[in-house]
Backbone as XML, in Angstrom:
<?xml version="1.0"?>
<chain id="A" units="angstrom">
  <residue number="1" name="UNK">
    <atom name="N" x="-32.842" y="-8.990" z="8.220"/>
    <atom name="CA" x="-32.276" y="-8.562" z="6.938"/>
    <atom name="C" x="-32.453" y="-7.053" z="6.813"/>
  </residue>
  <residue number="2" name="UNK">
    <atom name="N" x="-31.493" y="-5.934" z="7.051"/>
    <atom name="CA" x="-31.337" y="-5.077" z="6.565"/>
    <atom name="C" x="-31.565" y="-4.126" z="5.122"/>
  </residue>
  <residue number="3" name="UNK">
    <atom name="N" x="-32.521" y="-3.394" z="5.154"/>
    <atom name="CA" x="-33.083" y="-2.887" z="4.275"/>
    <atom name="C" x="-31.677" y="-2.214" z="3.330"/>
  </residue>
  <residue number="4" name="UNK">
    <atom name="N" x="-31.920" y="-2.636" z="1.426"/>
    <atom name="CA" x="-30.778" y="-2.096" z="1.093"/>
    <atom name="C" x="-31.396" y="-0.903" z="-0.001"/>
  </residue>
  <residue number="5" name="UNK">
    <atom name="N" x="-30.215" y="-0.348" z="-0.025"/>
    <atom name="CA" x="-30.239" y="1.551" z="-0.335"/>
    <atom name="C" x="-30.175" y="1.226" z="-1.485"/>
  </residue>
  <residue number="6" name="UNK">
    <atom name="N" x="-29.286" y="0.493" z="-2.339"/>
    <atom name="CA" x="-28.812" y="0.176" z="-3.554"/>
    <atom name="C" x="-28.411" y="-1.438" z="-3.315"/>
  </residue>
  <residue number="7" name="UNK">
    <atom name="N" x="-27.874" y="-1.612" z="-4.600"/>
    <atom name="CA" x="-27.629" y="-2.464" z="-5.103"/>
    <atom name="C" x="-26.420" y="-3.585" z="-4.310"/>
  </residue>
  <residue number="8" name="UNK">
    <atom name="N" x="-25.530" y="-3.025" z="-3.379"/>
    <atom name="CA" x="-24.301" y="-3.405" z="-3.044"/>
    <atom name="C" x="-24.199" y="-2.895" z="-1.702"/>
  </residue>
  <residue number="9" name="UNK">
    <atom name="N" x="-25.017" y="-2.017" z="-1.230"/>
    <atom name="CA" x="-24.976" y="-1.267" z="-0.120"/>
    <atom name="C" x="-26.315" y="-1.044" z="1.004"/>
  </residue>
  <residue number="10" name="UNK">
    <atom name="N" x="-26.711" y="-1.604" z="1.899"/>
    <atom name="CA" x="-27.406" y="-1.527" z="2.772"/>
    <atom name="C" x="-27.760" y="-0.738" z="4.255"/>
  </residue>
  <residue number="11" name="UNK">
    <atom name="N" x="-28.801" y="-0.474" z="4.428"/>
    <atom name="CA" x="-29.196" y="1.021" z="5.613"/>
    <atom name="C" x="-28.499" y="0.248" z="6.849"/>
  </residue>
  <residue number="12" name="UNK">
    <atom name="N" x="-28.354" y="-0.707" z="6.754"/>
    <atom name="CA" x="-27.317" y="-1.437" z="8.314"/>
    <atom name="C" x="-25.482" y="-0.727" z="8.132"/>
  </residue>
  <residue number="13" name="UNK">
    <atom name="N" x="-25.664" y="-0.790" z="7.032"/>
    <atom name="CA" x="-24.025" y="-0.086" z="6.545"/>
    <atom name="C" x="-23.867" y="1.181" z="7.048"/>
  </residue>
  <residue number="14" name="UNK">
    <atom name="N" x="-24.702" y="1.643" z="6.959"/>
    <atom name="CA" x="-24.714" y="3.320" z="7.383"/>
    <atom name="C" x="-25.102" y="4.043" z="8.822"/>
  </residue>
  <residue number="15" name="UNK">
    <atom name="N" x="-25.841" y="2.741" z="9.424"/>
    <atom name="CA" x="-26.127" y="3.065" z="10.578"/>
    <atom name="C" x="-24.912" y="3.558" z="11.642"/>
  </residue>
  <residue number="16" name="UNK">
    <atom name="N" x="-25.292" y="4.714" z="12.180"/>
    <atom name="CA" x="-24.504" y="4.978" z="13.358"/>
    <atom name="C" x="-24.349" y="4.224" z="14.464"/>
  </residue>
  <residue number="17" name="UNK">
    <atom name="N" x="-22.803" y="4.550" z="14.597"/>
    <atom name="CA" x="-21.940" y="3.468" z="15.858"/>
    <atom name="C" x="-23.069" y="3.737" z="17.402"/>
  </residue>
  <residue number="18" name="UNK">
    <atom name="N" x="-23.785" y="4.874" z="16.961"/>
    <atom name="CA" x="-25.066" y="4.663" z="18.656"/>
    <atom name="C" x="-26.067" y="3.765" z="18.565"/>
  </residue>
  <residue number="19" name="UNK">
    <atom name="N" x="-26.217" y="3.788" z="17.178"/>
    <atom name="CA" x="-27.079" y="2.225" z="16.960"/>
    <atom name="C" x="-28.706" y="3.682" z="15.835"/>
  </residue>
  <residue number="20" name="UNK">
    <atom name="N" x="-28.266" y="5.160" z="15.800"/>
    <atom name="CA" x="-29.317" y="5.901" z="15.015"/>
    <atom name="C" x="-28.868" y="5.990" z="13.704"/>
  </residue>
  <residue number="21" name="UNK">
    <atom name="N" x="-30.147" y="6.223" z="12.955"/>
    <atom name="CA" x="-29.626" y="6.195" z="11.694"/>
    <atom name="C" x="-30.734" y="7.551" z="10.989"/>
  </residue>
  <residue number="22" name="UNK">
    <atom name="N" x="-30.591" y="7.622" z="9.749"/>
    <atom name="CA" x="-30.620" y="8.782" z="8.892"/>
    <atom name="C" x="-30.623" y="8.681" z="7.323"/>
  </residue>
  <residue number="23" name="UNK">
    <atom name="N" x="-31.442" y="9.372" z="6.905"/>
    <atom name="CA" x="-31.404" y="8.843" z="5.287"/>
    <atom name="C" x="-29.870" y="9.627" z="4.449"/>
  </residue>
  <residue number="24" name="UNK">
    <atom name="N" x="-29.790" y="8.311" z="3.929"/>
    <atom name="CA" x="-28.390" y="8.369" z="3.029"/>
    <atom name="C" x="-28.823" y="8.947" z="1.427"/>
  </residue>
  <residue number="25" name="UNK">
    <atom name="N" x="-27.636" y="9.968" z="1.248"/>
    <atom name="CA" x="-27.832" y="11.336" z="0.139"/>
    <atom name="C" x="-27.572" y="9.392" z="-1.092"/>
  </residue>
  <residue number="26" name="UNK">
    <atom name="N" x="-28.416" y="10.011" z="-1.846"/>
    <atom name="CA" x="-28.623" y="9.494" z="-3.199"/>
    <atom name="C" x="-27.467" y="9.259" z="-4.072"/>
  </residue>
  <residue number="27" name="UNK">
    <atom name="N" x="-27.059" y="10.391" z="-4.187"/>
    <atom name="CA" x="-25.763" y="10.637" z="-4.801"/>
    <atom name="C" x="-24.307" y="10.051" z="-4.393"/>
  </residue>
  <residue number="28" name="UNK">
    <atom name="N" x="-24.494" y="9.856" z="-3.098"/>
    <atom name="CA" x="-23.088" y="8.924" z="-2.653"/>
    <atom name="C" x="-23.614" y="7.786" z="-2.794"/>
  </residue>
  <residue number="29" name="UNK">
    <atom name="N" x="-24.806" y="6.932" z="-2.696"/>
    <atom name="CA" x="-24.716" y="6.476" z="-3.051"/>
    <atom name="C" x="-24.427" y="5.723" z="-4.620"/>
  </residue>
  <residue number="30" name="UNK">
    <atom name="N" x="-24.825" y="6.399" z="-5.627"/>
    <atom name="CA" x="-24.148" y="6.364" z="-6.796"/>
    <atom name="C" x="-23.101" y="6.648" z="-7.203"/>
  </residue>
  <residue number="31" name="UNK">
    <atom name="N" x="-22.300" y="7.297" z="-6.176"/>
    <atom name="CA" x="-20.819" y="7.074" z="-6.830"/>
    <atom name="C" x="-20.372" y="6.122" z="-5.523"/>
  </residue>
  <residue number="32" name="UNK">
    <atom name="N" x="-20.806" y="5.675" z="-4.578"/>
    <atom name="CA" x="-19.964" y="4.427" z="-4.040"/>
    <atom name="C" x="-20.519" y="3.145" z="-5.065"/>
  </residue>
  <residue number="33" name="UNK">
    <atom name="N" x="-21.336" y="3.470" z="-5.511"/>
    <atom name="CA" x="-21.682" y="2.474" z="-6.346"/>
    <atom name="C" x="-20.905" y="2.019" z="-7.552"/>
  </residue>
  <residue number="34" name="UNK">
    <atom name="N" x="-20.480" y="3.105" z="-8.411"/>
    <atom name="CA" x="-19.651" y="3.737" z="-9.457"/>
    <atom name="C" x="-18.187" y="2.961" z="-8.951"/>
  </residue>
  <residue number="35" name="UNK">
    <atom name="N" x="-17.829" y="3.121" z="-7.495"/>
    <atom name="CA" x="-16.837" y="2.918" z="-7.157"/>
    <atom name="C" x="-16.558" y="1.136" z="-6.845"/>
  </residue>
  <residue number="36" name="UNK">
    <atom name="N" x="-17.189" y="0.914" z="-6.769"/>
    <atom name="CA" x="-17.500" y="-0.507" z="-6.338"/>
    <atom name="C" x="-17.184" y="-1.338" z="-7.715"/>
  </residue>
  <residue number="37" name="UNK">
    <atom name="N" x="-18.178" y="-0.619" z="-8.913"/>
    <atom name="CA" x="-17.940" y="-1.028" z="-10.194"/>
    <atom name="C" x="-16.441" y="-1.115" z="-10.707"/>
  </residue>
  <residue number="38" name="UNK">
    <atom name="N" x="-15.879" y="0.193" z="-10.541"/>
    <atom name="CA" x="-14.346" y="0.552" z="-10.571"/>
    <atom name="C" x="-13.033" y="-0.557" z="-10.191"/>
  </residue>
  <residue number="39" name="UNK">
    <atom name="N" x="-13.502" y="-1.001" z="-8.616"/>
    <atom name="CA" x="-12.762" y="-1.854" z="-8.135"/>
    <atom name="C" x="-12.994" y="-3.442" z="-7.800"/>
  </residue>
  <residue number="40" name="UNK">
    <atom name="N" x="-14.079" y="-3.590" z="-8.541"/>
    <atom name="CA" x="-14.586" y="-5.101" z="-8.929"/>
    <atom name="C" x="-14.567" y="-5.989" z="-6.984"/>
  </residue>
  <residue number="41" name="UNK">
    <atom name="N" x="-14.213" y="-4.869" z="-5.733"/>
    <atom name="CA" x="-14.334" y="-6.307" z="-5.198"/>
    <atom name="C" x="-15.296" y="-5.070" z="-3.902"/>
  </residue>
  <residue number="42" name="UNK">
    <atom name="N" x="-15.801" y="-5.591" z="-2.778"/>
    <atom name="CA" x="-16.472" y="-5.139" z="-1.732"/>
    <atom name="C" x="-15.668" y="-3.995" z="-1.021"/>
  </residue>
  <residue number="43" name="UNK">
    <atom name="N" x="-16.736" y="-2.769" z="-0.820"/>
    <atom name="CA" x="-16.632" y="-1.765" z="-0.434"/>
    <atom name="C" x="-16.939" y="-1.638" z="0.941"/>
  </residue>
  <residue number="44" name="UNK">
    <atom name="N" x="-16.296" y="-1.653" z="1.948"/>
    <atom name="CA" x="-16.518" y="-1.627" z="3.274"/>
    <atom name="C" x="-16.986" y="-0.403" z="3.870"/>
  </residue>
  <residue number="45" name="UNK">
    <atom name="N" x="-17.780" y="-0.241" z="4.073"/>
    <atom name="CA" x="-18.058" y="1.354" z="5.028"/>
    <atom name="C" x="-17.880" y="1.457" z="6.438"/>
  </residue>
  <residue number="46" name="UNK">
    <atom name="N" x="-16.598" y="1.953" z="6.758"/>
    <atom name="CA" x="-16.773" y="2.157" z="8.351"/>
    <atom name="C" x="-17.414" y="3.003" z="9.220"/>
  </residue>
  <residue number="47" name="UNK">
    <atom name="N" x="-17.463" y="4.009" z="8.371"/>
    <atom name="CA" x="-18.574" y="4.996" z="8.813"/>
    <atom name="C" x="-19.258" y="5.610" z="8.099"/>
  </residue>
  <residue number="48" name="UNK">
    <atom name="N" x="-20.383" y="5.336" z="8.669"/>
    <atom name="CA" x="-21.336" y="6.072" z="7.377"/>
    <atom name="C" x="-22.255" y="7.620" z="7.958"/>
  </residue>
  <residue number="49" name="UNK">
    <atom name="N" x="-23.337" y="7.004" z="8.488"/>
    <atom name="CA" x="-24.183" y="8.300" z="9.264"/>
    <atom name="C" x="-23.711" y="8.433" z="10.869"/>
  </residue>
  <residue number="50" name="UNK">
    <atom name="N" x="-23.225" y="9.993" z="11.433"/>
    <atom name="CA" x="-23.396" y="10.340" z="12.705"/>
    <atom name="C" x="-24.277" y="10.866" z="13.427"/>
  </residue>
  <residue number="51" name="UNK">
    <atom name="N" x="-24.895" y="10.287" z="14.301"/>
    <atom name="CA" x="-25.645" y="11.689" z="15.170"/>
    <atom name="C" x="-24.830" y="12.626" z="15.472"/>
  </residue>
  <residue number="52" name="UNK">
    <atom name="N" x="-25.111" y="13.750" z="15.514"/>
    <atom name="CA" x="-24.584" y="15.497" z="16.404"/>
    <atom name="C" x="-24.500" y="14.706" z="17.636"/>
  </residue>
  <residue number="53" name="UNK">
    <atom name="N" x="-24.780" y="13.846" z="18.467"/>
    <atom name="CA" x="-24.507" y="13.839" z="19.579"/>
    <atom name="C" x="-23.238" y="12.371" z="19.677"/>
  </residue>
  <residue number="54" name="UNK">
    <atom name="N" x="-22.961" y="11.878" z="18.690"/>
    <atom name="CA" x="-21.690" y="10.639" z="18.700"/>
    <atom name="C" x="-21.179" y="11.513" z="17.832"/>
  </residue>
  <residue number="55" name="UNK">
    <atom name="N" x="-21.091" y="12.200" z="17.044"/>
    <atom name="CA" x="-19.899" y="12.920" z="16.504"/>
    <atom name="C" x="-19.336" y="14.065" z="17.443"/>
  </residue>
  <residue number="56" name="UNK">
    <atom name="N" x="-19.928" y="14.235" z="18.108"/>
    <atom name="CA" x="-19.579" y="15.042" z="19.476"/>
    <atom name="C" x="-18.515" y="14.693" z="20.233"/>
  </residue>
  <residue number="57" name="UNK">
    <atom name="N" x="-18.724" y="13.160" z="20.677"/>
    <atom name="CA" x="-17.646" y="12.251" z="21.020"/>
    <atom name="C" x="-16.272" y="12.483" z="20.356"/>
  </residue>
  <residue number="58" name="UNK">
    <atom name="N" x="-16.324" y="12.091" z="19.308"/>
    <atom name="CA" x="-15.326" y="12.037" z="18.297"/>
    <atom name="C" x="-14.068" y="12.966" z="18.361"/>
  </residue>
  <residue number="59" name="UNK">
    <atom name="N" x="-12.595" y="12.676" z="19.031"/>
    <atom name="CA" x="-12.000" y="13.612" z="19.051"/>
    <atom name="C" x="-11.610" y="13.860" z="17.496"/>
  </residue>
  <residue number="60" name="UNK">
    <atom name="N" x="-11.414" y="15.201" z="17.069"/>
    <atom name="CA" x="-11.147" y="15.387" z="15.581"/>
    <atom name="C" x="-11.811" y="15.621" z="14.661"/>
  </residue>
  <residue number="61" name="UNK">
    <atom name="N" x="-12.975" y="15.177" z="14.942"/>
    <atom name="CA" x="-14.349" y="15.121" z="13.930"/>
    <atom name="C" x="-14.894" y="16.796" z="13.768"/>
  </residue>
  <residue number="62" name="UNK">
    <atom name="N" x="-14.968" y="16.538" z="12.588"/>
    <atom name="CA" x="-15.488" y="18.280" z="11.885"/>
    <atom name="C" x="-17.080" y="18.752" z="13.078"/>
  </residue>
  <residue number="63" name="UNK">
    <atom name="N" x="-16.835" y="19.621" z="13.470"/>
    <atom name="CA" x="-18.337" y="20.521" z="14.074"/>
    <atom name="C" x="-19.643" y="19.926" z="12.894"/>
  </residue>
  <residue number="64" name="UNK">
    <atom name="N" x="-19.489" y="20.039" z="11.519"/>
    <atom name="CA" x="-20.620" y="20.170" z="10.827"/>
    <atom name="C" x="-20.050" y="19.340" z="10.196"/>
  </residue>
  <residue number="65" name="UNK">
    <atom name="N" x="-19.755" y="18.181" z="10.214"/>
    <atom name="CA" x="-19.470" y="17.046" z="9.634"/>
    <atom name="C" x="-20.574" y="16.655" z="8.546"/>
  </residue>
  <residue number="66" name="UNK">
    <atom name="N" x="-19.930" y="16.435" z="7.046"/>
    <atom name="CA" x="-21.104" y="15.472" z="6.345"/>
    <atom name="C" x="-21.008" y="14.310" z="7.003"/>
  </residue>
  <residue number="67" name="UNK">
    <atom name="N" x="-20.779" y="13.597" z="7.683"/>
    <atom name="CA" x="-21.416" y="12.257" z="7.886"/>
    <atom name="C" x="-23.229" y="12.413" z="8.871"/>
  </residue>
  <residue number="68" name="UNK">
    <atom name="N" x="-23.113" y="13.603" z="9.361"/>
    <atom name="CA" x="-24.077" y="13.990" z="9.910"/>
    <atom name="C" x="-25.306" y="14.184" z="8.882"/>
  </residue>
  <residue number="69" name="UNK">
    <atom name="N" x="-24.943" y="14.820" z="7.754"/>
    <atom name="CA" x="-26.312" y="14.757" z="6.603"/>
    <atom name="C" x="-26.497" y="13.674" z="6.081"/>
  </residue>
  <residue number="70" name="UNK">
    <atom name="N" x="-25.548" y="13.076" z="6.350"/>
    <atom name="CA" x="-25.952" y="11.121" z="5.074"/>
    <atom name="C" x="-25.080" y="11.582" z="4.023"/>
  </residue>
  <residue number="71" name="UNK">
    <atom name="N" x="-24.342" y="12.465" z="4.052"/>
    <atom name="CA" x="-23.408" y="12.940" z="2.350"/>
    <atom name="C" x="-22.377" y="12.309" z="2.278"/>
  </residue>
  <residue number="72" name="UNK">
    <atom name="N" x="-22.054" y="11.249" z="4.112"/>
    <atom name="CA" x="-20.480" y="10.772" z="3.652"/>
    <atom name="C" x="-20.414" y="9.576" z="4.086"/>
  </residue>
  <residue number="73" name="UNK">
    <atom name="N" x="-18.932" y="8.881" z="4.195"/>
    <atom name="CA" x="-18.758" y="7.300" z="4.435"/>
    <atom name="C" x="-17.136" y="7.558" z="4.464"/>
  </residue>
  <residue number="74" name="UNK">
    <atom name="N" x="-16.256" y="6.799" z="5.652"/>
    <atom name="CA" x="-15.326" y="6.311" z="5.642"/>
    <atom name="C" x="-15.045" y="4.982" z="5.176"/>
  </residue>
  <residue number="75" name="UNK">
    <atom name="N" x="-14.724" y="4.882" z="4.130"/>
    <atom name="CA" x="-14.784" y="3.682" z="3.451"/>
    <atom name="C" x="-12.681" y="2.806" z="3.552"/>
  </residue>
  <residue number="76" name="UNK">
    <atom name="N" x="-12.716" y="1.552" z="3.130"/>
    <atom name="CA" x="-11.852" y="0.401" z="2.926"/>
    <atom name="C" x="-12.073" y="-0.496" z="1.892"/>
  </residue>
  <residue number="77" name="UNK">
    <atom name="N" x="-11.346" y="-0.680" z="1.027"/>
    <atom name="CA" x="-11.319" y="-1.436" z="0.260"/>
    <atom name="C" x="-10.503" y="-2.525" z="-0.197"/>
  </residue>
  <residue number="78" name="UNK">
    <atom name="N" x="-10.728" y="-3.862" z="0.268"/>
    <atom name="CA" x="-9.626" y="-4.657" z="0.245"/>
    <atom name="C" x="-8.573" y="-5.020" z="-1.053"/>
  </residue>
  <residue number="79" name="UNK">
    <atom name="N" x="-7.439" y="-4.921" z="-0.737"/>
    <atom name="CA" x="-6.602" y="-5.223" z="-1.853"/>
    <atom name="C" x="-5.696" y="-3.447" z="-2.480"/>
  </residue>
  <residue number="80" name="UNK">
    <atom name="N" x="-6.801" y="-2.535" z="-1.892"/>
    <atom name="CA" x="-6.364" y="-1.232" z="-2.308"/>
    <atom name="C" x="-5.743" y="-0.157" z="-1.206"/>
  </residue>
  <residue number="81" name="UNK">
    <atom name="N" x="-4.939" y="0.209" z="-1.559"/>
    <atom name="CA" x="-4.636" y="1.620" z="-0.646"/>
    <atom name="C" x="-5.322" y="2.812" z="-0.242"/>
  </residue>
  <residue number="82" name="UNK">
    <atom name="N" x="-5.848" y="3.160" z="1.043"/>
    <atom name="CA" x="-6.459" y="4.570" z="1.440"/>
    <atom name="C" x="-6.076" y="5.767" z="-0.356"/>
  </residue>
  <residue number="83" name="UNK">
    <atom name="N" x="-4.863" y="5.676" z="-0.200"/>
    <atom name="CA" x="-4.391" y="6.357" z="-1.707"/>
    <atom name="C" x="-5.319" y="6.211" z="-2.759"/>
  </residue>
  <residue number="84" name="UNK">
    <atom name="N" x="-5.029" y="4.960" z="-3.320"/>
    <atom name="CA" x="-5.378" y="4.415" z="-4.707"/>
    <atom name="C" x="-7.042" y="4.759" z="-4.588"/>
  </residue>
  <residue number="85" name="UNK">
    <atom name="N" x="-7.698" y="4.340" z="-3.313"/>
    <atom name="CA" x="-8.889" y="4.756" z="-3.619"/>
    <atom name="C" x="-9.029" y="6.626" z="-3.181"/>
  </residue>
  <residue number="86" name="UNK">
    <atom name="N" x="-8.478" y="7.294" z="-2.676"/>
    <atom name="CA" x="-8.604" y="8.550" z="-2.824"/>
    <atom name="C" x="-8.321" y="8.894" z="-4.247"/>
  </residue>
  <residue number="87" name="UNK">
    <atom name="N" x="-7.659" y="8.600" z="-5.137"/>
    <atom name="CA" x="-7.220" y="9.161" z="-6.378"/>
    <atom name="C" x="-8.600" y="8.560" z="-7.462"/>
  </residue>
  <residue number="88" name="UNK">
    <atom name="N" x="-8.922" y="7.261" z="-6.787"/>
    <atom name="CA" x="-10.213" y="7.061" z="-7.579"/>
    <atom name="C" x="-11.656" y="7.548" z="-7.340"/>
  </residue>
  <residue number="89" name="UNK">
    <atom name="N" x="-11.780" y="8.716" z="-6.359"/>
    <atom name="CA" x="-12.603" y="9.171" z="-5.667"/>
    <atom name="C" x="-12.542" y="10.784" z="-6.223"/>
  </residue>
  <residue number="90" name="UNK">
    <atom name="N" x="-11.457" y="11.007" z="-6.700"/>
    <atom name="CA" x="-11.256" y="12.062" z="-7.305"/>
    <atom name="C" x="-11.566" y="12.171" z="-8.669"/>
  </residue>
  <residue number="91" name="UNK">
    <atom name="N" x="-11.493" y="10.830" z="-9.256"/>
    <atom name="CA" x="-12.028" y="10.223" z="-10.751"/>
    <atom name="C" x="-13.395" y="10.635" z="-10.791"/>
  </residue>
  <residue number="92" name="UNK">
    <atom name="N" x="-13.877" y="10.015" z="-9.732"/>
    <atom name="CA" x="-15.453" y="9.521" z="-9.639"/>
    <atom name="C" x="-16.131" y="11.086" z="-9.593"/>
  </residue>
  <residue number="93" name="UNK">
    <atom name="N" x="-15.090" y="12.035" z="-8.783"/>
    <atom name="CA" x="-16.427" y="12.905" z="-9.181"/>
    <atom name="C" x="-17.147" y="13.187" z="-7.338"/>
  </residue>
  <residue number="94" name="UNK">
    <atom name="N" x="-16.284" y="12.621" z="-6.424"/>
    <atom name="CA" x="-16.849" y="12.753" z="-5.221"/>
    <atom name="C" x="-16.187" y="14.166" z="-4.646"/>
  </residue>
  <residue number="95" name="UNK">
    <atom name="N" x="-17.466" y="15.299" z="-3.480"/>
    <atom name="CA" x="-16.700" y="16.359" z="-3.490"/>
    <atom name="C" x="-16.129" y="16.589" z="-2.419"/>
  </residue>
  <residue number="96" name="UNK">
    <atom name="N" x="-15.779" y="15.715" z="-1.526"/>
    <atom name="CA" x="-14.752" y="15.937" z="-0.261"/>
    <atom name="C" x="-14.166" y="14.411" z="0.315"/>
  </residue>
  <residue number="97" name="UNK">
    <atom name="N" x="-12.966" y="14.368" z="-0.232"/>
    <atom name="CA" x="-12.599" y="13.535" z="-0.301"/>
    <atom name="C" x="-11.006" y="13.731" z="0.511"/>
  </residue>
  <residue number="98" name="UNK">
    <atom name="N" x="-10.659" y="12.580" z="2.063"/>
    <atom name="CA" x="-9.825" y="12.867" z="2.409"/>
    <atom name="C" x="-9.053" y="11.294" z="3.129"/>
  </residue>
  <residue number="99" name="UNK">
    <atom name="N" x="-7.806" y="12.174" z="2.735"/>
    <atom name="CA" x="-6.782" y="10.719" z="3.286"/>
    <atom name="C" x="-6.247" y="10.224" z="4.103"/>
  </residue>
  <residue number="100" name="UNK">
    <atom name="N" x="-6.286" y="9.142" z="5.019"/>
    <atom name="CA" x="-6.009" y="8.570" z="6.422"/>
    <atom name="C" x="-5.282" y="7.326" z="6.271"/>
  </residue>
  <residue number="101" name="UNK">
    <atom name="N" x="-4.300" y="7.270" z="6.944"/>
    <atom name="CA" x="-3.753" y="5.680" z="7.154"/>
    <atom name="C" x="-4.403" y="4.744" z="6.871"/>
  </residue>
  <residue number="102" name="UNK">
    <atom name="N" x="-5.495" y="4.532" z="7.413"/>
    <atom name="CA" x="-5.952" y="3.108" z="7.091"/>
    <atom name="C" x="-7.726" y="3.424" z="6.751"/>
  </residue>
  <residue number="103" name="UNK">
    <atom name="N" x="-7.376" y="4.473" z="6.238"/>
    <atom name="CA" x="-9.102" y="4.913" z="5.385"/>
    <atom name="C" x="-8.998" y="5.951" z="4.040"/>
  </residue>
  <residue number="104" name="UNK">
    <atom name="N" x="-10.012" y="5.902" z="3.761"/>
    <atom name="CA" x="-10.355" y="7.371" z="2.744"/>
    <atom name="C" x="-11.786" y="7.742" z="3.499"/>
  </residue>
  <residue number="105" name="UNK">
    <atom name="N" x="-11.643" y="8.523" z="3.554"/>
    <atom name="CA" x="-13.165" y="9.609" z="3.548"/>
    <atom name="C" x="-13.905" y="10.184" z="2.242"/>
  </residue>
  <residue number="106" name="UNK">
    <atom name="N" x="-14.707" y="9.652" z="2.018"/>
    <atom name="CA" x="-15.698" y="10.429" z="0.759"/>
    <atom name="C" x="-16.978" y="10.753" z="0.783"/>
  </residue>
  <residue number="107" name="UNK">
    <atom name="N" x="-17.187" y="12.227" z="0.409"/>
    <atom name="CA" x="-18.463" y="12.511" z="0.688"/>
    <atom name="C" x="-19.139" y="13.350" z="-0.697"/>
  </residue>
  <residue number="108" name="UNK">
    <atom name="N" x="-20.226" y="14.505" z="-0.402"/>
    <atom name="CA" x="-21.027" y="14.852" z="-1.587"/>
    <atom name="C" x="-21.228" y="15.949" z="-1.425"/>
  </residue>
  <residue number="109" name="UNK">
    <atom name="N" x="-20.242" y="16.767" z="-0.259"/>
    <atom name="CA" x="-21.053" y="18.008" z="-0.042"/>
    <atom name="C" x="-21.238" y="18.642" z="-1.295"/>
  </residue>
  <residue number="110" name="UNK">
    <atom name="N" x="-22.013" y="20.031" z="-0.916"/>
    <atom name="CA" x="-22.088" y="21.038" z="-2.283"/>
    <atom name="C" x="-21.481" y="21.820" z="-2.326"/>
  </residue>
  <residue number="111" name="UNK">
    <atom name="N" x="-20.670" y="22.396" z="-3.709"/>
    <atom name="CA" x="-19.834" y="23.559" z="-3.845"/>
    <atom name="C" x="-18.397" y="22.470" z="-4.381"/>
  </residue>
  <residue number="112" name="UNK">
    <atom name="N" x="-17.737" y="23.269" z="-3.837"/>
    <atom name="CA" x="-16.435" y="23.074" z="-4.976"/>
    <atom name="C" x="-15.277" y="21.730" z="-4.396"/>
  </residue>
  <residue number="113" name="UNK">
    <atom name="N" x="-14.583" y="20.921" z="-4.748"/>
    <atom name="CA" x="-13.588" y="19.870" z="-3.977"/>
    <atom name="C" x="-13.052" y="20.375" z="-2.960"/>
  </residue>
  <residue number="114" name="UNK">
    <atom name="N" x="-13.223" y="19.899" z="-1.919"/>
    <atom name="CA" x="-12.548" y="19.939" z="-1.026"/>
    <atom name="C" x="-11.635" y="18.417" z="-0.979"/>
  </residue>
  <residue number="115" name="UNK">
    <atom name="N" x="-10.342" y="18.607" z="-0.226"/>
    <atom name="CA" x="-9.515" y="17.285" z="-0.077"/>
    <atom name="C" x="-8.509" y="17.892" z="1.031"/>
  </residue>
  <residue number="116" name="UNK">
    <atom name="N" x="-8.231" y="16.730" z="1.595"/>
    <atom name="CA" x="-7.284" y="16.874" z="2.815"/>
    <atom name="C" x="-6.650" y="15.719" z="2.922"/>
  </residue>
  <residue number="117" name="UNK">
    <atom name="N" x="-5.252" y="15.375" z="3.540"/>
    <atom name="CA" x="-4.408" y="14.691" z="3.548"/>
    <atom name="C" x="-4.086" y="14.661" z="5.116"/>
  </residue>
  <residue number="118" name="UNK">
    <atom name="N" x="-4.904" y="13.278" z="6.243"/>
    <atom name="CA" x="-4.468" y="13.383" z="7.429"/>
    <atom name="C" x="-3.794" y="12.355" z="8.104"/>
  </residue>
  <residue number="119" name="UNK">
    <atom name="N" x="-2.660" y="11.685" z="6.849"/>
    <atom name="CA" x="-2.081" y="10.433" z="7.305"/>
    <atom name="C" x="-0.944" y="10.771" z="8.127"/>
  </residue>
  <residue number="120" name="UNK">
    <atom name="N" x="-0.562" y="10.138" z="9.358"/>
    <atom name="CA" x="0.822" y="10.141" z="10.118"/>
    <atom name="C" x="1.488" y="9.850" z="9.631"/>
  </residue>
  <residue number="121" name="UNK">
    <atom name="N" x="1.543" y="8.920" z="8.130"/>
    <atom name="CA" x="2.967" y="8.387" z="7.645"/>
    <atom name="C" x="2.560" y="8.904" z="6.119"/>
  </residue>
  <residue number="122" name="UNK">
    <atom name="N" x="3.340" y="10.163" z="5.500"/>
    <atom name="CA" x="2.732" y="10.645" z="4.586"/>
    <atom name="C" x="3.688" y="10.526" z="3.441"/>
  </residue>
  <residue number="123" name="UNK">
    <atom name="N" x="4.513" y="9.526" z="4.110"/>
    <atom name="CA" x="5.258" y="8.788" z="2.418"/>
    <atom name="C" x="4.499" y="7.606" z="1.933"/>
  </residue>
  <residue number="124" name="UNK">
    <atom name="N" x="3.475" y="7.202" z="2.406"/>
    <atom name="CA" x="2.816" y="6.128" z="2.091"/>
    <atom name="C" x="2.074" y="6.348" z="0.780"/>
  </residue>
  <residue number="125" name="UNK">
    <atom name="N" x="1.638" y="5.173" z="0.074"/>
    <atom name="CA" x="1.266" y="5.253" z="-1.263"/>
    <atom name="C" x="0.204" y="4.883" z="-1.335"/>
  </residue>
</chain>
């Protein structure tokens, strides 16, 4: 049984795809939490914490990636659109928040919104 962070969300969730893990920022967790509340059904995290050395791997992946501090999560939410939950991520108050075909990205860095839009099909809703 996987030790949980909160209420809805557990340190197995966040663990990195190398199998390392890392303490998760407080604050995402309270607004994935927030968010969870929002959309009444389970919040999937596909990615949560990277090592510098599997985000390395990663073609595309930011040099100084928040998923590397614990500030972020590629999240899914069933029933909802990458969209619908980016626009509710923008509600919530999360500060880098970005859009993918078949994800949203949300994180906590510090300083001002950042957002990016990196879907291949960008008439999608």
């Amino acid at each position: 049984m996987s030790k949980m962070l909160s209420e809805h969300f557990s340190a197995a969730e966040f663990m990195c795809h190398d199998g390392s893990s890392h303490a998760i920022n407080p604050i995402l967790l309270k607004k994935l939490e927030a968010l969870r509340t929002r959309v009444k059904v389970s919040v999937h995290i596909d990615c949560g914490y990277r090592s510098p050395a599997y985000n390395a791997t990663l073609k595309g992946a930011a040099k100084h990636s928040q998923h590397m501090l614990g500030n972020a999560a590629d999240i899914k939410v069933a029933g909802f659109t990458p969209k619908q939950i980016y626009d509710l991520a923008i509600e919530l108050g999360f500060t880098g928040i970005g859009l993918y075909d078949t994800f949203t990205h949300v994180d906590v860095r510090p300083g001002r919104l950042a957002t990016w839009d990196l879907r291949t099909k960008k008439g999608m809703k």
